[in-house]
C-alpha positions in Angstrom: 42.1 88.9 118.1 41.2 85.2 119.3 43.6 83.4 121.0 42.8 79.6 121.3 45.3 77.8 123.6 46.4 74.1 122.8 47.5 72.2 125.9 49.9 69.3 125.2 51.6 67.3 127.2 55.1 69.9 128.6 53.3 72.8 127.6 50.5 75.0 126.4 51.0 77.1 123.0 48.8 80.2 121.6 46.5 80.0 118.0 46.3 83.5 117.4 43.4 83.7 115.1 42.4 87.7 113.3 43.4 89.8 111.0 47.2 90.9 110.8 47.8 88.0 113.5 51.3 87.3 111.3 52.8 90.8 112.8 52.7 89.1 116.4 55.8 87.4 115.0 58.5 88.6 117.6 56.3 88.4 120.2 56.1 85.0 120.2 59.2 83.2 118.9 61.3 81.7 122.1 63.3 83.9 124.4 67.1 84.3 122.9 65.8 83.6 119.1 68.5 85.2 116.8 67.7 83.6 113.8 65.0 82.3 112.0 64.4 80.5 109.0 61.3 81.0 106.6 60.5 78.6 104.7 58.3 79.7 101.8 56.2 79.3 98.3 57.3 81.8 95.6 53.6 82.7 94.9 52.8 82.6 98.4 53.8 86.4 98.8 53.3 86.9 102.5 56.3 88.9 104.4 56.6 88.4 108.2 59.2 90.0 110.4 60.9 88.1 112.8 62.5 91.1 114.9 66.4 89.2 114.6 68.3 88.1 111.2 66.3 86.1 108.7 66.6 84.2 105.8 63.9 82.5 103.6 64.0 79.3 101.3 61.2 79.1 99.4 60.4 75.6 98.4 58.5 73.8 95.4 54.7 73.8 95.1 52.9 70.7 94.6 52.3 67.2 96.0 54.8 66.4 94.4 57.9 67.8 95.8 56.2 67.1 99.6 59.6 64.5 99.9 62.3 63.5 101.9 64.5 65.4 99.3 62.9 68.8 99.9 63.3 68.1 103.7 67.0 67.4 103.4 67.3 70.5 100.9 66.2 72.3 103.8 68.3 70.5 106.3 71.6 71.2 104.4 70.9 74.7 103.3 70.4 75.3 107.0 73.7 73.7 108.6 75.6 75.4 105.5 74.3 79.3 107.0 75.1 77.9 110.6 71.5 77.5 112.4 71.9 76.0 115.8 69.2 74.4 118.1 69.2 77.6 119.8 67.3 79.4 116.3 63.7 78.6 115.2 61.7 77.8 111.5 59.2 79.9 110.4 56.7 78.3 108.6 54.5 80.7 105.9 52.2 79.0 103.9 50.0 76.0 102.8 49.5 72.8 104.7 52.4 71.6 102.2 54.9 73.9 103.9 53.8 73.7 107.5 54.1 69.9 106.7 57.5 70.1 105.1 59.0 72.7 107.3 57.4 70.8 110.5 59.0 67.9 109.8 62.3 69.5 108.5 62.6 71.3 111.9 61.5 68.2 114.1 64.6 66.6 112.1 67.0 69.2 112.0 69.6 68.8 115.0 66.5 66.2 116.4 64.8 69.4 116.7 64.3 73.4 116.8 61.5 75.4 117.4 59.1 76.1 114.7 56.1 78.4 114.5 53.3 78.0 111.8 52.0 81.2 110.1 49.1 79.3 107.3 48.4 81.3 104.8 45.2 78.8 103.5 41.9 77.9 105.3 42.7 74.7 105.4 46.1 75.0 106.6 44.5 77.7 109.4 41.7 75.0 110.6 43.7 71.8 110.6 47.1 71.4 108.9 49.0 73.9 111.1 47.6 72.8 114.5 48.5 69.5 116.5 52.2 69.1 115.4 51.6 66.6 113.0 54.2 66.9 110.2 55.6 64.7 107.7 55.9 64.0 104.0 54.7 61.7 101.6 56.0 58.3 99.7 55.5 56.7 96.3 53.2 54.1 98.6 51.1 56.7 100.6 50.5 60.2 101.6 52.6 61.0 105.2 53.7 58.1 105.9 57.0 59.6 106.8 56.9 62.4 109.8 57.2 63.0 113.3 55.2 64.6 116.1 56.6 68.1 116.8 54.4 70.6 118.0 54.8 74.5 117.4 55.4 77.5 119.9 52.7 79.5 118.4 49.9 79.8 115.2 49.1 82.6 113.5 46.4 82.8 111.6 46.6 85.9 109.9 42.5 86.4 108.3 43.8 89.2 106.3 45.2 86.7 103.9 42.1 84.8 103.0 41.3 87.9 100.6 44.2 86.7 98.6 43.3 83.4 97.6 41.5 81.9 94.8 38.2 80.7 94.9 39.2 76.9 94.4 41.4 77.0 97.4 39.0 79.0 99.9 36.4 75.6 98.6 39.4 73.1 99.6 39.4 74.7 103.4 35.8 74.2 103.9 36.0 70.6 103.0 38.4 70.5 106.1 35.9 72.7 108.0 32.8 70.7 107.2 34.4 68.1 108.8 34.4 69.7 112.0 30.8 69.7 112.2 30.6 65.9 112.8 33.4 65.9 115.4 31.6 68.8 117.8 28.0 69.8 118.7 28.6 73.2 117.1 26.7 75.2 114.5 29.6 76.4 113.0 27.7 77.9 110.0 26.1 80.1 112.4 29.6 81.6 113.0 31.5 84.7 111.0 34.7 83.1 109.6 37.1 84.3 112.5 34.9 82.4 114.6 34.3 79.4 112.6 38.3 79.0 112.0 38.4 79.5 116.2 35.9 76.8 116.6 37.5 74.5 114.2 41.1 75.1 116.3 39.2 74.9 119.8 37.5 71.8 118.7 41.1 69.8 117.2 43.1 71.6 120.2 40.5 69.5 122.8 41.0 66.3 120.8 44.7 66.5 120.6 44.6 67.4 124.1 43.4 63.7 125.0 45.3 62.1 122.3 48.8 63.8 121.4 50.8 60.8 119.5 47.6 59.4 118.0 47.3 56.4 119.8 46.7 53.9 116.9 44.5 51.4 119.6 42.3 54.6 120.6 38.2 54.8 118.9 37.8 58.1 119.5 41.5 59.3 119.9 43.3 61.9 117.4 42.1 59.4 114.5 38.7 61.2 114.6 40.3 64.3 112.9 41.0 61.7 109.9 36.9 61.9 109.3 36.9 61.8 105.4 40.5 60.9 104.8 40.6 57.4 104.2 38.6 57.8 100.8 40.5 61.5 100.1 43.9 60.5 100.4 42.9 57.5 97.8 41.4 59.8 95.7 44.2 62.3 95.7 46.7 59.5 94.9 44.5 58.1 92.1 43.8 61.4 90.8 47.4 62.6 90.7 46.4 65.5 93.1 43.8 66.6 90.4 41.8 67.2 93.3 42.8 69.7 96.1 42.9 68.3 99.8 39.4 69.8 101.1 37.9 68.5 97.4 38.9 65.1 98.3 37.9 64.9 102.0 34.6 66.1 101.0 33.4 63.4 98.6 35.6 61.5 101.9 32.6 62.5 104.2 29.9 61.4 101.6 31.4 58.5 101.2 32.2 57.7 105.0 28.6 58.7 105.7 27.3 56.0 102.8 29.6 53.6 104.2 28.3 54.3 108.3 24.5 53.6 107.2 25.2 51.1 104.9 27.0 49.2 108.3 23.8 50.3 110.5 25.9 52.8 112.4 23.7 55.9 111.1 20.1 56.7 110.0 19.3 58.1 106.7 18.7 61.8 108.3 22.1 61.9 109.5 23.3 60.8 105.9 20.8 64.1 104.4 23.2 66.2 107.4 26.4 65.2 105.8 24.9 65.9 102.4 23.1 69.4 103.7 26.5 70.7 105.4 28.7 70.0 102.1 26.1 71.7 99.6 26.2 74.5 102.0 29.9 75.0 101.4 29.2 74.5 98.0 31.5 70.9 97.9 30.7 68.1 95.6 29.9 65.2 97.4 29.9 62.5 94.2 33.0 60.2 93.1 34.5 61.7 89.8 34.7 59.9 86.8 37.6 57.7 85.6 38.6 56.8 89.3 39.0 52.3 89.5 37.2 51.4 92.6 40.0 48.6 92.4 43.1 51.0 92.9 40.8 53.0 95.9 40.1 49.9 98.0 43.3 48.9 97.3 44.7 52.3 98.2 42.3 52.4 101.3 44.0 49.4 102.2 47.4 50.9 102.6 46.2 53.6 104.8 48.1 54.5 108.2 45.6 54.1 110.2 45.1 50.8 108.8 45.7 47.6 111.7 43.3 44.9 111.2 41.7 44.9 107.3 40.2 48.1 106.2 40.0 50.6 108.4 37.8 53.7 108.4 36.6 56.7 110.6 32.8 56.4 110.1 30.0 58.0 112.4 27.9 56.1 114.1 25.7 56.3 118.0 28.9 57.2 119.9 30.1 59.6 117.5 32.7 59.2 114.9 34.9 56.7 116.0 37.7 53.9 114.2 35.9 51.0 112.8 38.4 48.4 111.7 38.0 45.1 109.7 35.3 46.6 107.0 33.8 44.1 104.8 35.3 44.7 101.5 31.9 44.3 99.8 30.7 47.3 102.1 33.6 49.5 101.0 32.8 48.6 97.5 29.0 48.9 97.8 29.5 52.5 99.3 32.0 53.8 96.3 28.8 52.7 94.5 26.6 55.1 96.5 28.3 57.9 95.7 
């Protein structure tokens, strides 16, 4: 088992990475727990065991039930069985339910303790870690949440074997990210130790930056590497495209964007392209998408202060870069 600590600002919590890492349950829920909460997927199939009385609401998959109305679904289904401050929420699943539930428990009597067992790669390398939560709007993706960070993370490895091919792709778009955030050859690794990589290299970063501070270049934004672009395109797309799908044409593009702006060189644009072919990730726009709706989608992003605002590389490392030309942006959805 690797255990990967992630220091925040009252206290330090455990990322329990391995295989059956989801039977640590009980040993780390809070002193007193007597009742826990699951919140599930109904295909998600993953049992955990709490050690006190438990009840489990599965919710909705898909983008679009990621809402306020799931998380007051939750809220209410919780005050009818009685849960108190004093109880915690077990999170089992995607980056959808670690998101919803997060948030849900951050809410719920203005907070309860939560723990996150991701049953996805991608929710194992990124969703689940940081206590970011929050849900999406008609207008954007999260830009409703709070900042509530779990007692523990277990990633159980057992349950990668479970998942379809599409959604082991989506996790390493979020993992190819990493290797522009960290000197770290994290293809060199065996997957327990890329995913504890990944987690070591977020937990440092969010270490510095906990809230996100939205005047910080090289703060918690960094993590959003890709993102601008991917949460157009998943928008746009209707969620045709899975999370790590979209952040990886995200990085092409960001990389297209950084040399066009003189930030990077062209080998460093042949390293974003080399990492996402080894990963086997398409890197190229798809079809049908308006560059229109994307710049204007970029537009509305949350990390968005001053014009258009993107998280490009460049001779400092990635970094914020705010007030991009709009001719840039455009030129670079052209690239790709």
């Amino acid at each position: 088992m690797i255990i990967v600590p992630v220091a925040v600002a009252e206290r330090t919590y455990p990322v329990r990475i391995g295989p059956g890492a989801r039977h640590d349950l009980a040993a780390v829920l809070p002193e007193g727990v007597g009742r826990v909460a699951v919140v599930s997927q109904a295909g998600i199939g993953i049992t955990v065991h709490a050690g006190c009385e438990q009840r489990q609401t599965d919710i909705p998959d898909g983008e679009a039930h990621k809402t306020l109305a799931t998380v007051e679904m939750l809220c209410r289904q919780w005050a009818a069985w009685g849960l108190t401050r004093a109880d915690a929420v077990v999170a089992v699943g995607g980056g959808l339910v670690t998101d919803v539930a997060g948030f849900a428990a951050a809410s719920y009597h203005r907070g309860v303790a939560v723990v996150h067992v991701p049953t996805t790669l991608l929710g194992m390398v990124d969703a689940a870690i940081g206590g970011k939560t929050g849900v999406n709007l008609p207008e954007g993706k999260n830009l409703v949440g709070a900042f509530w960070q779990p007692c523990a993370v277990l990633c159980d490895t057992d349950v990668l074997a479970t998942l379809p091919d599409r959604e082991v792709r989506s996790g390493r778009g979020e993992l190819a990210k990493y290797h522009f955030l960290a000197d770290v050859d994290l293809l060199a690794l065996d997957l327990p130790e890329r995913i504890a990589a990944a987690v070591q290299i977020k937990a440092n970063v969010v270490a510095g930056d906990e809230h996100e501070d939205p005047h910080a270049l090289r703060g918690r934004a960094i993590l959003n590497y890709g993102h601008t672009l991917a949460h157009a395109l998943e928008i746009e797309t209707g969620h045709a495209l899975r999370h790590g799908e979209a952040v990886a044409v995200g990085l092409a593009y960001a990389a297209e964007l950084a040399r066009r702006l003189g930030r990077i060189d062209d080998a460093r644009v042949d390293e974003h392209h080399r990492v996402l072919a080894a990963y086997e990730l398409d890197s190229a726009l798809p079809p049908g998408v308006a560059p229109d709706r994307l710049i204007e989608l970029m537009r509305h992003d949350k990390k968005a202060l001053h014009g258009l605002t993107f998280v490009l590389d460049g001779p400092e490392g990635v970094e914020v870069v705010s007030d991009v030309a709009e001719s840039d942006a455009r030129a670079a959805l052209e690239e790709i």
